[in-house]
Structure formats: C-alpha cells, structure tokens
C-alpha positions as CSV (number, residue, x, y, z in Angstrom):
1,X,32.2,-0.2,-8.8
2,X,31.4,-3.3,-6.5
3,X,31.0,-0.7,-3.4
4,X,28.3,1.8,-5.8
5,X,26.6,-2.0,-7.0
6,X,26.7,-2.7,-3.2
7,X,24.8,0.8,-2.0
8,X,22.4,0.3,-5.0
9,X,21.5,-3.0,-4.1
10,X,20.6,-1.6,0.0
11,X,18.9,1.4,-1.5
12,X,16.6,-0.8,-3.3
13,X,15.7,-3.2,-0.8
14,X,15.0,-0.9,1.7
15,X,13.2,2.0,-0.3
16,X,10.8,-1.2,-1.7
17,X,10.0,-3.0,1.3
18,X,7.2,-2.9,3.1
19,X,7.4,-0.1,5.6
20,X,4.8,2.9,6.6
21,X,5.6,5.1,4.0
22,X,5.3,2.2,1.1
23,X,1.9,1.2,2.9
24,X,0.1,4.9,2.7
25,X,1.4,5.3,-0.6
26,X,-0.7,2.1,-1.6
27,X,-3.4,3.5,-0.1
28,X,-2.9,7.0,-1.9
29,X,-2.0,5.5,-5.3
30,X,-5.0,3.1,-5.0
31,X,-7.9,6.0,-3.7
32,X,-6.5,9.0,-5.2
33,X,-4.2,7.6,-8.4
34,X,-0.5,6.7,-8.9
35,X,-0.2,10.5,-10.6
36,X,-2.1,12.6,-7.6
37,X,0.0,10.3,-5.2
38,X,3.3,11.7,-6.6
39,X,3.6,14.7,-4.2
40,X,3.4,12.3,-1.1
41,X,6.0,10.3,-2.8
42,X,8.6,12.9,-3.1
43,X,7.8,14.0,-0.5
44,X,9.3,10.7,1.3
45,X,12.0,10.7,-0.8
46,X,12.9,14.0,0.3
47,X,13.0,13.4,3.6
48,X,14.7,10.0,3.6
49,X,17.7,11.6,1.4
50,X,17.6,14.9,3.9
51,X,17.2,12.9,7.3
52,X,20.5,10.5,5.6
53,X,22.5,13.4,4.9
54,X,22.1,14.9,8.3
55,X,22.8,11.7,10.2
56,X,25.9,11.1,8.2
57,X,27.4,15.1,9.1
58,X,26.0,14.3,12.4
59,X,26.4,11.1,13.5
60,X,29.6,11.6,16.0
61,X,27.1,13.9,18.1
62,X,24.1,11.6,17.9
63,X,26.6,9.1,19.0
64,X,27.5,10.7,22.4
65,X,23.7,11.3,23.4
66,X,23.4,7.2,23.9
67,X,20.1,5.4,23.2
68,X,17.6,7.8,25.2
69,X,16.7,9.8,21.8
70,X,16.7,6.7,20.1
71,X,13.6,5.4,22.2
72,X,12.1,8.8,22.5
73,X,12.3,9.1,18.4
74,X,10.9,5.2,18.1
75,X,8.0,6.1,20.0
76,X,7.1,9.4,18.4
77,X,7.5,8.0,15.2
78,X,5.0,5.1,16.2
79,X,2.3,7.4,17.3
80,X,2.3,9.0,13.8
81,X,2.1,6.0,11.9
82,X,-0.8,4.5,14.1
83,X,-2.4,7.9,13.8
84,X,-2.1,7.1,9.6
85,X,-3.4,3.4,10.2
86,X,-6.2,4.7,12.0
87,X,-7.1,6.7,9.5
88,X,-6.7,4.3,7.0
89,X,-8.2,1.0,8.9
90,X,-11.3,3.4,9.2
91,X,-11.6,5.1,6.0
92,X,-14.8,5.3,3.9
93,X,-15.4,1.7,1.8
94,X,-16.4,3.7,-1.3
95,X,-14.3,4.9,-4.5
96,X,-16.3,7.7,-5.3
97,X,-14.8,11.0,-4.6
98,X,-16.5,11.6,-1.3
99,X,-15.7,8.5,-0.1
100,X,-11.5,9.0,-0.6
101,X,-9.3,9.3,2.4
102,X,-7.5,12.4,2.4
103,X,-4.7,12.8,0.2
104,X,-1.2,12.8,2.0
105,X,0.8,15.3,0.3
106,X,4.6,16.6,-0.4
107,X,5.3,18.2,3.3
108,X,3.4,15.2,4.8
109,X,6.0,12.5,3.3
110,X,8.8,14.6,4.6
111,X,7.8,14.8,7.9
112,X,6.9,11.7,7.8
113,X,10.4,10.2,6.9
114,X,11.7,12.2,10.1
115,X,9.7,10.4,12.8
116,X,10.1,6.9,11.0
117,X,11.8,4.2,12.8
118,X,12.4,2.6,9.9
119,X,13.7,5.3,8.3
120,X,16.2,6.5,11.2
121,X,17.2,2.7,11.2
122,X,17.9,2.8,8.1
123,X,20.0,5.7,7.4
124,X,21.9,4.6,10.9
125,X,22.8,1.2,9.2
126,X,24.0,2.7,5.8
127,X,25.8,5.5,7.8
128,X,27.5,2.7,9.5
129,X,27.7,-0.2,6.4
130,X,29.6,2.5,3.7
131,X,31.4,4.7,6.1
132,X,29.7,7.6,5.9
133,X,30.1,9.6,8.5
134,X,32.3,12.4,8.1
135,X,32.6,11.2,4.4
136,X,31.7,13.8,2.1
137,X,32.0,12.6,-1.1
138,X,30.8,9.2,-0.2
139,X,27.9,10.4,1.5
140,X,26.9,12.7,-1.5
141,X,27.2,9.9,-4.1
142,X,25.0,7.5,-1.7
143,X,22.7,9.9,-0.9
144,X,22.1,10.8,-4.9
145,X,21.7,7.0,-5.6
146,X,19.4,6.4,-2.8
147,X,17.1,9.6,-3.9
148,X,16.9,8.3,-7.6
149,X,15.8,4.8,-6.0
150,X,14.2,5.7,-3.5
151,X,11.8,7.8,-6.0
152,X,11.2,4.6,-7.9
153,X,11.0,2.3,-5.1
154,X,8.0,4.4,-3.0
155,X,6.7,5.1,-6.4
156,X,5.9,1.5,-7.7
157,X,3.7,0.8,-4.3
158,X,1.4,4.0,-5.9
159,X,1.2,1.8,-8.7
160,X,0.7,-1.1,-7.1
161,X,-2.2,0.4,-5.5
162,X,-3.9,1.9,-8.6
163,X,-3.7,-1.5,-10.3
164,X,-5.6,-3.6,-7.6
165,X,-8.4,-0.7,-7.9
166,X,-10.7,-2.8,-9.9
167,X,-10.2,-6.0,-7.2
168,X,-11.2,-4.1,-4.7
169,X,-15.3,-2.3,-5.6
170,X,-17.2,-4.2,-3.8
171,X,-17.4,-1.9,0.1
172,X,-16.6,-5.6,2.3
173,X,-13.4,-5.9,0.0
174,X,-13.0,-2.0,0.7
175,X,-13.2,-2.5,4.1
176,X,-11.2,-5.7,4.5
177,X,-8.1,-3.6,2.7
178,X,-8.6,-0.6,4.8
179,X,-8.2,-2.7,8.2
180,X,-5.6,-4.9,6.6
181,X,-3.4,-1.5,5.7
182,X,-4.1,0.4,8.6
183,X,-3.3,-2.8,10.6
184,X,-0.1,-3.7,9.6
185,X,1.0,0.0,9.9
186,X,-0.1,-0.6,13.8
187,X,1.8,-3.6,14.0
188,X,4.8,-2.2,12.1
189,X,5.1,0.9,14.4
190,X,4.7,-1.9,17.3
191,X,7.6,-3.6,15.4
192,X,9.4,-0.5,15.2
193,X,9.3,0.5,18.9
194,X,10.0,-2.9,20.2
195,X,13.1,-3.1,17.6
196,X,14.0,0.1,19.2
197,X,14.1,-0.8,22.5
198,X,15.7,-3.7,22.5
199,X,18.8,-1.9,20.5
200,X,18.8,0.7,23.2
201,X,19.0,-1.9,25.9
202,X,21.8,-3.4,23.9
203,X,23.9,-0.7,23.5
C-alpha cells in the first residue's frame, strides 16, 4: 500500500508540473477549449504510458548503449518543442476562429511524449525508483496508475487555459501570453538538453 501511495504520489507530480506537454495543452485548452483539447491530451498520455512500458521491458539494452542516445534523444526532443514554442510565441493575438493556433491533436501528443526529455527522464527515474525493469506485474500496475493520472494531470492545464480566456482579450495580453508560453518551452528544451548533457558526462 505505501509503495502504490508512493508511485501515485510521483505520477502526480510529474504528470502536473510544468513541462512541454502541460504548456501546449494550455495553449490548446485556452484557443481551442478544454473539450477540443482532449485528443492532444490523450494523446500524451498515451505516449507517456507506452514510452514507460517500453523502457521498463527494455531498459537492460538501453543500458549497454551508454549516454550517446541519451544526448542524441535530448536534442531531438528540444528541436520539437522549440519548433511548438515558435509557433506558439508567434501565434495570432486574436480569439476569433481565424486567429487560433492550430490544434495539436491525438497522434501529435504521442509523438510528442517520445522525443521529450522530460518525459524519457521521467520514465528512466521511475524505471529505476520502483524497480521496474524486468518487473512485470509492477510495471503493469504503475503504468495503469500513471495513465489514469496522467489523464487528469495534462488535462487540468486544458482547463487551466480555458479559464484565463476572459483575462486574456485584449491582443497585447494575447501577445504577451503567446511569447511567455512559447518562451518557456525554449528555455525548458534548453533546460532539457543541458540536464541531458551533464548526466551523460556523469555517467
């Protein structure tokens, strides 16, 4: 019971801090709605559970290949989410409909997930915290937990975004959001591949 309390309490705090995925779901849930968001959502949360499962069966082999695909997956994984900050920093000030940012949907938060520093770092740390690797039935019952929160976790930034619609109608307060959001996505993926390279030249 204290170990499931334990893997609840990571689940939550990762799936709900600030990190590229929560940041474009913001902007989804507050241009498009917290409902239309929902696709990009799961789609997330799909790939975070699926990237997990397959670092747990895998994680002897990743492993023995050392820290080289480590920095070559941290810097992939930054030039997506600076492309997605880019787009965001940049978008139209407007609400209207012509004025939205493209809507991210389900196969875009899967992929997304997969070339995510934070998201590799992640799975690596609860692969390593709970003994996953190799651990079928643990890795299953983590992996089911961290779905159902993970879901929720994603999910409240859409709703975070939808409520701060009506603070934000005026195009300088439009803009000053956009380049705060698509800013701090560049900085995170900066984050990211810095974090990244200083593990590899640790290890």
């Amino acid at each position: 019971m204290g170990n499931l309390l334990a893997m609840g309490i990571f689940a939550l705090t990762m799936s709900i801090s600030p990190g590229p995925a929560n940041m474009i779901t913001l902007s989804a849930g507050l241009h498009h709605g917290a409902r239309r968001a929902l696709p990009f959502v799961l789609g997330c949360t799909i790939g975070f559970t699926a990237l997990l499962v397959s670092i747990g069966l895998a994680a002897s082999i990743l492993a023995r290949l050392g820290p080289v695909w480590q920095i070559g997956m941290a810097v992939l994984g930054a030039a997506v989410i600076v492309y997605f900050g880019v787009r965001i920093a940049f978008a139209p000030t407007g609400l209207q409909t012509e004025d939205r940012p493209a809507l991210p949907g389900l196969w875009q938060g899967v992929l997304l997930q997969w070339v995510n520093p934070k998201a590799w770092g992640a799975c690596l740390a609860a692969v390593s915290l709970f003994e996953l690797a190799g651990a079928g039935d643990r890795l299953a019952v983590f992996s089911s937990l961290y779905f159902v929160i993970c879901l929720f976790g994603i999910g409240a930034w859409a709703v975070l975004g939808r409520s701060i619609r009506r603070f934000l109608v005026s195009p300088l307060r439009m803009r000053l959001f956009n380049l705060a959001i698509g800013g701090t996505l560049v900085l995170l993926a900066a984050g990211l591949v810095a974090d990244g390279l200083m593990r590899s030249a640790a290890s």
